[in-house]
PDB file of N, CA, C and O in Angstrom:
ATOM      1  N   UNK A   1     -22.941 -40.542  56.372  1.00  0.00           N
ATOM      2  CA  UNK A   1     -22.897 -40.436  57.799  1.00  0.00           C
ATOM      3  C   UNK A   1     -23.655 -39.184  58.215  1.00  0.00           C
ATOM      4  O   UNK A   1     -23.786 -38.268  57.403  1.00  0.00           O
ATOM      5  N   UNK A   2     -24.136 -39.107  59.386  1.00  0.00           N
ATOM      6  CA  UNK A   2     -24.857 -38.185  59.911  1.00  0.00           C
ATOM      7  C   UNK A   2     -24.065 -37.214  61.213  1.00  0.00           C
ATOM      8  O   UNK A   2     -22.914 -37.619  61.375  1.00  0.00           O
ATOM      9  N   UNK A   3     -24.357 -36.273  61.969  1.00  0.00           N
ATOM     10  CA  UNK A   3     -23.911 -35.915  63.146  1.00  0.00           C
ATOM     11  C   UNK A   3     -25.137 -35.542  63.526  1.00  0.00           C
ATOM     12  O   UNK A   3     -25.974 -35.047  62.771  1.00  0.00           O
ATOM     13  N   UNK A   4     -25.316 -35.811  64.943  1.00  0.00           N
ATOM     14  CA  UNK A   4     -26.333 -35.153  65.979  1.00  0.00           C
ATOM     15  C   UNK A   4     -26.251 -34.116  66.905  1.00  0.00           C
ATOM     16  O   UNK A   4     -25.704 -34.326  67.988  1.00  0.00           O
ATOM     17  N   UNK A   5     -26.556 -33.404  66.725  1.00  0.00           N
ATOM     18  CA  UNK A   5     -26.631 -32.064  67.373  1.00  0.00           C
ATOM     19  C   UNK A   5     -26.523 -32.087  69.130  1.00  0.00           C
ATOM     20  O   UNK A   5     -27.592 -32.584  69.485  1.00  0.00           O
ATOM     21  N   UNK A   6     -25.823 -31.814  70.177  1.00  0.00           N
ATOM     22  CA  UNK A   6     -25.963 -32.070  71.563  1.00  0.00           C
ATOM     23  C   UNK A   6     -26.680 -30.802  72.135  1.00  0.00           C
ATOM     24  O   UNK A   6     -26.931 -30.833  73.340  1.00  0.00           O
ATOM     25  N   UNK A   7     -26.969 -29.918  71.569  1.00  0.00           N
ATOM     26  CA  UNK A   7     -27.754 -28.613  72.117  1.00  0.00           C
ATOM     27  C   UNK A   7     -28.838 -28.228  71.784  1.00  0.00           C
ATOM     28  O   UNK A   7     -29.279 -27.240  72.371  1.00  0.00           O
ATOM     29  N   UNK A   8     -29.782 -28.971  70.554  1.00  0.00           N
ATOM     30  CA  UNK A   8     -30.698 -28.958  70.278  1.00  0.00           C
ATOM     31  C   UNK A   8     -30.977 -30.714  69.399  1.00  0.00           C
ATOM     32  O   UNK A   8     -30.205 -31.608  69.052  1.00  0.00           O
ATOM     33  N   UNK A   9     -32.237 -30.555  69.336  1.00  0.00           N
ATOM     34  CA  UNK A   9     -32.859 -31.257  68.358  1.00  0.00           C
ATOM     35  C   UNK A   9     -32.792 -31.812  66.830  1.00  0.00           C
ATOM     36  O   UNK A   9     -33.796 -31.849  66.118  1.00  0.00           O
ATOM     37  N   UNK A  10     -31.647 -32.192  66.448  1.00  0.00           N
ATOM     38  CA  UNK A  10     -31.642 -31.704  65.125  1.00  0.00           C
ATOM     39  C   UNK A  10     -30.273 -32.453  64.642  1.00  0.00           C
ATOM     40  O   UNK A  10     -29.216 -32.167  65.204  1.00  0.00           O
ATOM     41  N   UNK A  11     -30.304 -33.267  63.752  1.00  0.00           N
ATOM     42  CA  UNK A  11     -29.239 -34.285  62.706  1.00  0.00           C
ATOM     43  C   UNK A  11     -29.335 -33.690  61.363  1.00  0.00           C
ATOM     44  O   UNK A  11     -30.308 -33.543  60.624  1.00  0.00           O
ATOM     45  N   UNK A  12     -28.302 -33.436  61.246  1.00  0.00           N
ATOM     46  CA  UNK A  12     -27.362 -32.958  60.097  1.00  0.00           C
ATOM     47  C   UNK A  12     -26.768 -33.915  59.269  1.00  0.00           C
ATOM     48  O   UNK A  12     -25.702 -34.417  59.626  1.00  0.00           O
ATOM     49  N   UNK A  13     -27.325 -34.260  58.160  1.00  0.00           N
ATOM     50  CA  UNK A  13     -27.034 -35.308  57.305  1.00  0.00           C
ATOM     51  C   UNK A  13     -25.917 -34.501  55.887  1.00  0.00           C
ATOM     52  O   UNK A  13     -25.551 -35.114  54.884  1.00  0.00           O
ATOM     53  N   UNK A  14     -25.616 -33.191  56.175  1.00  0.00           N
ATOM     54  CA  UNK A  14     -24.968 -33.032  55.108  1.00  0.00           C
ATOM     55  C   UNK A  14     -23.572 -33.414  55.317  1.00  0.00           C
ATOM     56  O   UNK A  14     -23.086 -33.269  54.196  1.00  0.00           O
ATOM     57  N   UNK A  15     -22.954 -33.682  55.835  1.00  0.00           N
ATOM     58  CA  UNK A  15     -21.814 -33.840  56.336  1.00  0.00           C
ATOM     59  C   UNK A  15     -21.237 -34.981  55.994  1.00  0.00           C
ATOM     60  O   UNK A  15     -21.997 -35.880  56.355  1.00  0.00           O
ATOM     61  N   UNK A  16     -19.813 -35.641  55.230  1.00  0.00           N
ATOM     62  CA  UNK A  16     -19.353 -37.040  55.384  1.00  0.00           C
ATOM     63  C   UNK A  16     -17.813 -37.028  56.468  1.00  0.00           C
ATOM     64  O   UNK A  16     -16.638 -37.222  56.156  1.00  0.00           O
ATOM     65  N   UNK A  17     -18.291 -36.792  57.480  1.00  0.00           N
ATOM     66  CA  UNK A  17     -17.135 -37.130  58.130  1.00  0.00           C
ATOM     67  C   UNK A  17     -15.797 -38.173  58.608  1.00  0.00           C
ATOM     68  O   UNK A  17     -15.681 -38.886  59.604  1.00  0.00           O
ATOM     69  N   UNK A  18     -14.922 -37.943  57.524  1.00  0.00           N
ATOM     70  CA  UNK A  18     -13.408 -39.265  57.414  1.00  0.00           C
ATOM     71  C   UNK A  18     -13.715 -39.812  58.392  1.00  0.00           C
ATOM     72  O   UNK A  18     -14.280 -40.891  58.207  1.00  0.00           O
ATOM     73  N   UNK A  19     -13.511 -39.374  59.839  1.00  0.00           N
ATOM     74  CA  UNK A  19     -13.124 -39.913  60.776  1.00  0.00           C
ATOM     75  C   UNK A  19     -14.213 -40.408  61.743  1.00  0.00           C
ATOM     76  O   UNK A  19     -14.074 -41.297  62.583  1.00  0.00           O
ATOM     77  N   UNK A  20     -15.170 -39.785  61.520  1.00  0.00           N
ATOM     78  CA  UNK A  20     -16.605 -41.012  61.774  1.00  0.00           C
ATOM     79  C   UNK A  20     -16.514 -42.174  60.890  1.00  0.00           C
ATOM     80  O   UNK A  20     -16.320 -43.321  61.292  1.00  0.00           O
ATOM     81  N   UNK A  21     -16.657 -41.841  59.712  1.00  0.00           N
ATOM     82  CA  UNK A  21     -16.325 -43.495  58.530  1.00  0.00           C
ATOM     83  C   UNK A  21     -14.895 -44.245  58.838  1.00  0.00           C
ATOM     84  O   UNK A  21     -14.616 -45.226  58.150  1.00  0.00           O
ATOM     85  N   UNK A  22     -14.451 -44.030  59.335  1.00  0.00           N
ATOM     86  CA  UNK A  22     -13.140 -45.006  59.217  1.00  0.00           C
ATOM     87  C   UNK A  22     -13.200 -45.616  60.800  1.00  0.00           C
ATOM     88  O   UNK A  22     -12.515 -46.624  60.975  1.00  0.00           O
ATOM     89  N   UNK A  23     -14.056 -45.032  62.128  1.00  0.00           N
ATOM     90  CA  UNK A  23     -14.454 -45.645  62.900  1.00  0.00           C
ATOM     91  C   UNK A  23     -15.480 -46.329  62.974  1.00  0.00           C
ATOM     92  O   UNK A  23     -15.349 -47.162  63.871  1.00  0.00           O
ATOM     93  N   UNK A  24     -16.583 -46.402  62.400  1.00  0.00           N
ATOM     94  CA  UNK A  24     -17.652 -46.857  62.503  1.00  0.00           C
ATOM     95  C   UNK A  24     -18.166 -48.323  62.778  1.00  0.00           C
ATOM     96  O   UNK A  24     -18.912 -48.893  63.574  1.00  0.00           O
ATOM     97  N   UNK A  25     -16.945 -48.789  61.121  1.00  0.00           N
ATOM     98  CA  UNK A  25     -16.820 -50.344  61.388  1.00  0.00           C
ATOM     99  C   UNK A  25     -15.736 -50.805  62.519  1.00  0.00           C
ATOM    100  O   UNK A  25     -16.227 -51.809  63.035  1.00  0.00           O
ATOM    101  N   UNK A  26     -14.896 -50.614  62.929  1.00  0.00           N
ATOM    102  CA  UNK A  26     -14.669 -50.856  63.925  1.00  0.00           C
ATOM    103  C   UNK A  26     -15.067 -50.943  65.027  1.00  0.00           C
ATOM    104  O   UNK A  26     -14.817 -51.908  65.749  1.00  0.00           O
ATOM    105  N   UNK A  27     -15.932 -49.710  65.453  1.00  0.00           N
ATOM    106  CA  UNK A  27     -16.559 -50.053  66.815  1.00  0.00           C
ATOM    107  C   UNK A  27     -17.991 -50.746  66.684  1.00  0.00           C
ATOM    108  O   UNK A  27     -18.791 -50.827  67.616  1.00  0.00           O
ATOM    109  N   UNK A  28     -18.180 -51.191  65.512  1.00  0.00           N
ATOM    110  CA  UNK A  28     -19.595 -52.173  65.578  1.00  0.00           C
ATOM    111  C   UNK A  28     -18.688 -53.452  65.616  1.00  0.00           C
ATOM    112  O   UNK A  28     -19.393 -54.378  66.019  1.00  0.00           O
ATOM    113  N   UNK A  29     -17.750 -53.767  65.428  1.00  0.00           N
ATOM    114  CA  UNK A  29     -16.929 -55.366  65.285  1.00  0.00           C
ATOM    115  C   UNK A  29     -16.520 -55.208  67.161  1.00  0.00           C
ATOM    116  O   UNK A  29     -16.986 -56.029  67.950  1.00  0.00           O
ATOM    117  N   UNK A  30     -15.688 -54.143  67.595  1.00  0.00           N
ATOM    118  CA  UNK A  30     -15.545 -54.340  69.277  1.00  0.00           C
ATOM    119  C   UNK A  30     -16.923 -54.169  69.599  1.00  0.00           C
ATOM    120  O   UNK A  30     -16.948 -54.692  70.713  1.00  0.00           O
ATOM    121  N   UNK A  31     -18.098 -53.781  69.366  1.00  0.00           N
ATOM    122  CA  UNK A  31     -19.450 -53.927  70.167  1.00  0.00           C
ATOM    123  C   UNK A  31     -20.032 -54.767  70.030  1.00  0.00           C
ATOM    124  O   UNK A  31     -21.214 -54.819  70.368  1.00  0.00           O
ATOM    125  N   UNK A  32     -19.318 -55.823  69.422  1.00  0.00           N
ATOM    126  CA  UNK A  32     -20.060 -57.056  68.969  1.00  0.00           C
ATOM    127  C   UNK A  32     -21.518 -56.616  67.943  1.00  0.00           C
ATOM    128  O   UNK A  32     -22.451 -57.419  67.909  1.00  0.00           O
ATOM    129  N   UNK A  33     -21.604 -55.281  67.133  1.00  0.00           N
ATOM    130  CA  UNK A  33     -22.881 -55.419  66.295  1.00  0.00           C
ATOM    131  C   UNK A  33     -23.045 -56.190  65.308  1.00  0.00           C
ATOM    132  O   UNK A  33     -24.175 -56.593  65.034  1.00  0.00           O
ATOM    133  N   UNK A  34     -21.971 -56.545  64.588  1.00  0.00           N
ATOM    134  CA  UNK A  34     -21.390 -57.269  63.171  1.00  0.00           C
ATOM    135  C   UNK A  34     -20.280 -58.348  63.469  1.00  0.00           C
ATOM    136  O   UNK A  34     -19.426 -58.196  64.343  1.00  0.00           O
ATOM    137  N   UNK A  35     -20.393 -59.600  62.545  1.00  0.00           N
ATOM    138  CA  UNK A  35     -19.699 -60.547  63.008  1.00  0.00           C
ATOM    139  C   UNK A  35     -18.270 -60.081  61.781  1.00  0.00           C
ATOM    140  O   UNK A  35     -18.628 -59.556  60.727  1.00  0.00           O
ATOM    141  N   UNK A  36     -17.130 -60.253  61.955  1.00  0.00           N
ATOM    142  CA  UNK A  36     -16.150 -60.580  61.208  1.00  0.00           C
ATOM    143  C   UNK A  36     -16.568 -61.435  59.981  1.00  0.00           C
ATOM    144  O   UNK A  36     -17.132 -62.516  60.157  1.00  0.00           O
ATOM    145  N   UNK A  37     -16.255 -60.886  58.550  1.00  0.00           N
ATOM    146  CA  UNK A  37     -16.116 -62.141  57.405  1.00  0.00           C
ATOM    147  C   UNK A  37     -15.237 -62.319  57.475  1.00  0.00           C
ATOM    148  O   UNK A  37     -15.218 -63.549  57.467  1.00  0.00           O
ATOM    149  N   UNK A  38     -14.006 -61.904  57.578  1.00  0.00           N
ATOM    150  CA  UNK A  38     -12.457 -62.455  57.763  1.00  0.00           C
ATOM    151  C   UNK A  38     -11.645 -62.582  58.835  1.00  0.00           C
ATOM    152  O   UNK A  38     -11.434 -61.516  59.414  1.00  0.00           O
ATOM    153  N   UNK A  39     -11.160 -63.467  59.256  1.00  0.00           N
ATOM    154  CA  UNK A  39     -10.211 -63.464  60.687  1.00  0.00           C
ATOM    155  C   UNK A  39      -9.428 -62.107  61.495  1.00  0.00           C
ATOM    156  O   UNK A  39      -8.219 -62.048  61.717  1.00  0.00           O
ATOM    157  N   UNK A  40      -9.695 -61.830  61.592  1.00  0.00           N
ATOM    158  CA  UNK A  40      -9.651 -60.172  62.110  1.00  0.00           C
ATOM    159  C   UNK A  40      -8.350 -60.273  62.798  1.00  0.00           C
ATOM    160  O   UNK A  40      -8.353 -60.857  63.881  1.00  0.00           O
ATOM    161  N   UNK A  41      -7.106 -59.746  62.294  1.00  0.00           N
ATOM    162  CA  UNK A  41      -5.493 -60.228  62.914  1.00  0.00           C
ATOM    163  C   UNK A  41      -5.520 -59.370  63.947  1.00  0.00           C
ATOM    164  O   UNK A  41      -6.285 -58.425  64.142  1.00  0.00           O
ATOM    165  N   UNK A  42      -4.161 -59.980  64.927  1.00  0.00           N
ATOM    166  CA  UNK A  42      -3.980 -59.053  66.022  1.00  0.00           C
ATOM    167  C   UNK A  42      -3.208 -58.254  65.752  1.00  0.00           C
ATOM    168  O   UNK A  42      -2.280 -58.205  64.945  1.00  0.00           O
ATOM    169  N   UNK A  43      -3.802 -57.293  66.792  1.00  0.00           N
ATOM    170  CA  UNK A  43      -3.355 -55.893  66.713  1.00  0.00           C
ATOM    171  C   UNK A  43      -1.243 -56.021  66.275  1.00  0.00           C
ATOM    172  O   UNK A  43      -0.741 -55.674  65.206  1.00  0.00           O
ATOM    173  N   UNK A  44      -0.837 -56.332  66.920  1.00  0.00           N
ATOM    174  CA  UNK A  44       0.879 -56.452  67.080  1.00  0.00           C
ATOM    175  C   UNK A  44       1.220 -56.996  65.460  1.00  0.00           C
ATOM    176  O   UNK A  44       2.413 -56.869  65.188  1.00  0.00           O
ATOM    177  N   UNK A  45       0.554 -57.454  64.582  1.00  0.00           N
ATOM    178  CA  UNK A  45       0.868 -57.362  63.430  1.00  0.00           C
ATOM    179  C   UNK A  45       0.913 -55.934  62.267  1.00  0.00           C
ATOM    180  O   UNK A  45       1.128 -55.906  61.055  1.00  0.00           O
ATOM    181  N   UNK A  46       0.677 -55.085  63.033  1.00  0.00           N
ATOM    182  CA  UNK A  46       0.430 -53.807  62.138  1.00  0.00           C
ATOM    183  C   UNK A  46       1.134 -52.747  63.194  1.00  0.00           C
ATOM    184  O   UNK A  46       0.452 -51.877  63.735  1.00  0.00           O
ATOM    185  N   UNK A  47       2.511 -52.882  63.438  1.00  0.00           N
ATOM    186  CA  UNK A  47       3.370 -52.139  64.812  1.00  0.00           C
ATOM    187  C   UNK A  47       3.179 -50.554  63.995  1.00  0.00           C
ATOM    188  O   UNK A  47       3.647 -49.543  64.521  1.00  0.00           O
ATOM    189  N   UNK A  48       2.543 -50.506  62.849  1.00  0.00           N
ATOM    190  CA  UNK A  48       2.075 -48.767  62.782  1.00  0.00           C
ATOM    191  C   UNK A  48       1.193 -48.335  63.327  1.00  0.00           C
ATOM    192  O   UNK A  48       1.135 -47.105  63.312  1.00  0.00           O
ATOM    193  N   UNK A  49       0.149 -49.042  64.024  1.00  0.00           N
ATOM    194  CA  UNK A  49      -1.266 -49.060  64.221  1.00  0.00           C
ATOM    195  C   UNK A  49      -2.522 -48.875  63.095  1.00  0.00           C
ATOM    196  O   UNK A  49      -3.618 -48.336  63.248  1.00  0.00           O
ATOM    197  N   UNK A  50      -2.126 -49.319  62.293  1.00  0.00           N
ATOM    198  CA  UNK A  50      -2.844 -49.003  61.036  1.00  0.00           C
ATOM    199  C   UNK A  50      -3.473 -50.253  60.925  1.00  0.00           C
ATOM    200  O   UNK A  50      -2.707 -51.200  60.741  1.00  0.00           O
ATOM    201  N   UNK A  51      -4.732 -50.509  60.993  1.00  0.00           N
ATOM    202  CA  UNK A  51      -5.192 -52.036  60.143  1.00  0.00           C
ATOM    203  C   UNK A  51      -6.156 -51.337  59.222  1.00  0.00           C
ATOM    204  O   UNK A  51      -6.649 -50.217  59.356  1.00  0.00           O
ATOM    205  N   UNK A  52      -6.358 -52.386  58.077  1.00  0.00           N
ATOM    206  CA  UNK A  52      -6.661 -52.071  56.713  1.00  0.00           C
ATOM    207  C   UNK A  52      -7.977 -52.155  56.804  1.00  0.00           C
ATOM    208  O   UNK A  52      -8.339 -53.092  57.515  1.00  0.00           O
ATOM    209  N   UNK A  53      -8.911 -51.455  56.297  1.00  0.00           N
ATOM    210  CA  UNK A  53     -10.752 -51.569  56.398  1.00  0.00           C
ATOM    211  C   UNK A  53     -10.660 -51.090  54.985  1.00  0.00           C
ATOM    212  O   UNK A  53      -9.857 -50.395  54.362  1.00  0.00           O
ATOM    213  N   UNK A  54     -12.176 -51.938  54.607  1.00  0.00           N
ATOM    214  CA  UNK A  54     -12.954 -51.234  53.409  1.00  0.00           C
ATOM    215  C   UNK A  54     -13.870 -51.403  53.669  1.00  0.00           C
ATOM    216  O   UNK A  54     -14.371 -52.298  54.350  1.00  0.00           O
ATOM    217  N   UNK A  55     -14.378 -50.350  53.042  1.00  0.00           N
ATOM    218  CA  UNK A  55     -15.775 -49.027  53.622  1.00  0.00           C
ATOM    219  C   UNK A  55     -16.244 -48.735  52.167  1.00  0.00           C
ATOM    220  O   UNK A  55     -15.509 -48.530  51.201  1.00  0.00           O
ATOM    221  N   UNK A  56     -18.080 -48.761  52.196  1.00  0.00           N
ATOM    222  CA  UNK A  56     -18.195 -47.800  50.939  1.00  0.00           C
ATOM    223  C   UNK A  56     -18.989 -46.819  51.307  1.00  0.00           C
ATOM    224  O   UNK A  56     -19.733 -46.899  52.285  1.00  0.00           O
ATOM    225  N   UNK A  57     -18.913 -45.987  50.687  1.00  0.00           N
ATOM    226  CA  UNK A  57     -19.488 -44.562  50.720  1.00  0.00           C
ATOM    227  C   UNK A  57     -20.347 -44.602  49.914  1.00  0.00           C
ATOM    228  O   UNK A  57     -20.183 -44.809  48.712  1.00  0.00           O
ATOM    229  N   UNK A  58     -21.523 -44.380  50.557  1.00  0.00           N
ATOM    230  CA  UNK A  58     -23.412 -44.227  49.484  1.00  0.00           C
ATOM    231  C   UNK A  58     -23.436 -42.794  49.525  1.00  0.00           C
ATOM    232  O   UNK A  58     -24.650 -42.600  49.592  1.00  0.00           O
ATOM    233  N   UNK A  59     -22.823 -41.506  49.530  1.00  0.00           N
ATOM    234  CA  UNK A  59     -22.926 -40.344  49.095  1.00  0.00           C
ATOM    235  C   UNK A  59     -24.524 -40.094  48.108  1.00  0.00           C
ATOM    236  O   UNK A  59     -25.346 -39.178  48.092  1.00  0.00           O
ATOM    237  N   UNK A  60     -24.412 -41.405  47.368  1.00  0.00           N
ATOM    238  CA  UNK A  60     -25.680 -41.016  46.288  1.00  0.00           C
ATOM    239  C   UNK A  60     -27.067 -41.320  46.786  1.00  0.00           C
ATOM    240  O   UNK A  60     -28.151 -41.206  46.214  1.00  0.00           O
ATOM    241  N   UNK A  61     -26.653 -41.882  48.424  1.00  0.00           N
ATOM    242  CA  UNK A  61     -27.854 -42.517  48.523  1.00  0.00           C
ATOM    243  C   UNK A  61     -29.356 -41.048  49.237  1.00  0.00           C
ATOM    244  O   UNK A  61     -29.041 -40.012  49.822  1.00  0.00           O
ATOM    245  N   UNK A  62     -30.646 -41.424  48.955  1.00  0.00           N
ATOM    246  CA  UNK A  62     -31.170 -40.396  48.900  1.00  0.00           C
ATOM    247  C   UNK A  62     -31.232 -40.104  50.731  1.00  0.00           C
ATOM    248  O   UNK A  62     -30.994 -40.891  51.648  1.00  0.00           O
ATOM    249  N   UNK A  63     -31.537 -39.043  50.757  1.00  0.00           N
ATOM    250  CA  UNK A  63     -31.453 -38.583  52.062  1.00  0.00           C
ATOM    251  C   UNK A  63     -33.004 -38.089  52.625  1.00  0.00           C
ATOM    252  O   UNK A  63     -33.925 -37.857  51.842  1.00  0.00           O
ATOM    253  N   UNK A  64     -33.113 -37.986  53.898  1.00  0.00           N
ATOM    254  CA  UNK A  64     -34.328 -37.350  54.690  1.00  0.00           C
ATOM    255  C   UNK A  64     -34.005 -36.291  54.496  1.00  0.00           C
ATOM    256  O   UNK A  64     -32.840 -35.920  54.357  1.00  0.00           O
ATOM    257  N   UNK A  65     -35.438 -35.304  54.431  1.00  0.00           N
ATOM    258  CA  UNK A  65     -35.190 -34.169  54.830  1.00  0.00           C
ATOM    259  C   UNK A  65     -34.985 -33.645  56.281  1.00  0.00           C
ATOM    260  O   UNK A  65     -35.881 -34.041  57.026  1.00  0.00           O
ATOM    261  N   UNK A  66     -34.278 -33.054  56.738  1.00  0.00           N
ATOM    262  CA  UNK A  66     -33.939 -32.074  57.992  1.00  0.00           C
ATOM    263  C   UNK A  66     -33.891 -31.086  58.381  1.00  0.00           C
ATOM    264  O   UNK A  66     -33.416 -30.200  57.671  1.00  0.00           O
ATOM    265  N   UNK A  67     -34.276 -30.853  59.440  1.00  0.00           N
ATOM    266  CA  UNK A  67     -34.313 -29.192  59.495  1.00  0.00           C
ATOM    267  C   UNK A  67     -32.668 -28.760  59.991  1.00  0.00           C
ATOM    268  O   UNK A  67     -32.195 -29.454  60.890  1.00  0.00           O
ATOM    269  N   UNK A  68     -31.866 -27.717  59.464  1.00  0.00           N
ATOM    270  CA  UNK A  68     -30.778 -27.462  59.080  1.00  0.00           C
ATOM    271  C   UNK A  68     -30.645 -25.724  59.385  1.00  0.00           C
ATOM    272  O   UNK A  68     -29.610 -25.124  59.094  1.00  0.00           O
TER     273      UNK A  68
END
C-alpha cells in the first residue's frame, strides 16, 4: 500500500498500513470496482461488526522509486 502526501507532491510507498489493507477491499466491493466471488452476507449476521476478508500482502513486490 502506498500513502499520498496532501501538502506536497510526493507518495510514500514505504509504509504497509493495517488499516488501509483491511479497508481497501471493501470499499472497492461498496464502489462497485470488483464484483463479489462469494455471496457477500448481511451485515446483521456478524452482530460484532466484524466480517471476515482475505487479503494478500505483496510486501516482496518490487517498488518505484520515490522521492522520500
Amino acid at each position: 500500500m502506498f500513502q499520498v502526501a496532501v501538502d506536497e507532491p510526493l507518495v510514500d510507498w514505504r509504509g504497509n498500513c493495517g488499516n488501509l489493507t483491511s479497508a481497501v477491499g471493501v470499499c472497492a466491493l461498496d464502489a462497485g470496482l470488483v464484483e463479489p466471488t462469494e455471496p457477500v452476507p448481511p451485515r446483521s449476521l456478524f452482530p460484532s461488526g466484524r466480517v471476515p476478508t482475505k487479503l494478500r500482502n505483496r510486501k516482496s513486490m518490487p517498488r518505484p522509486r520515490t522521492k522520500t
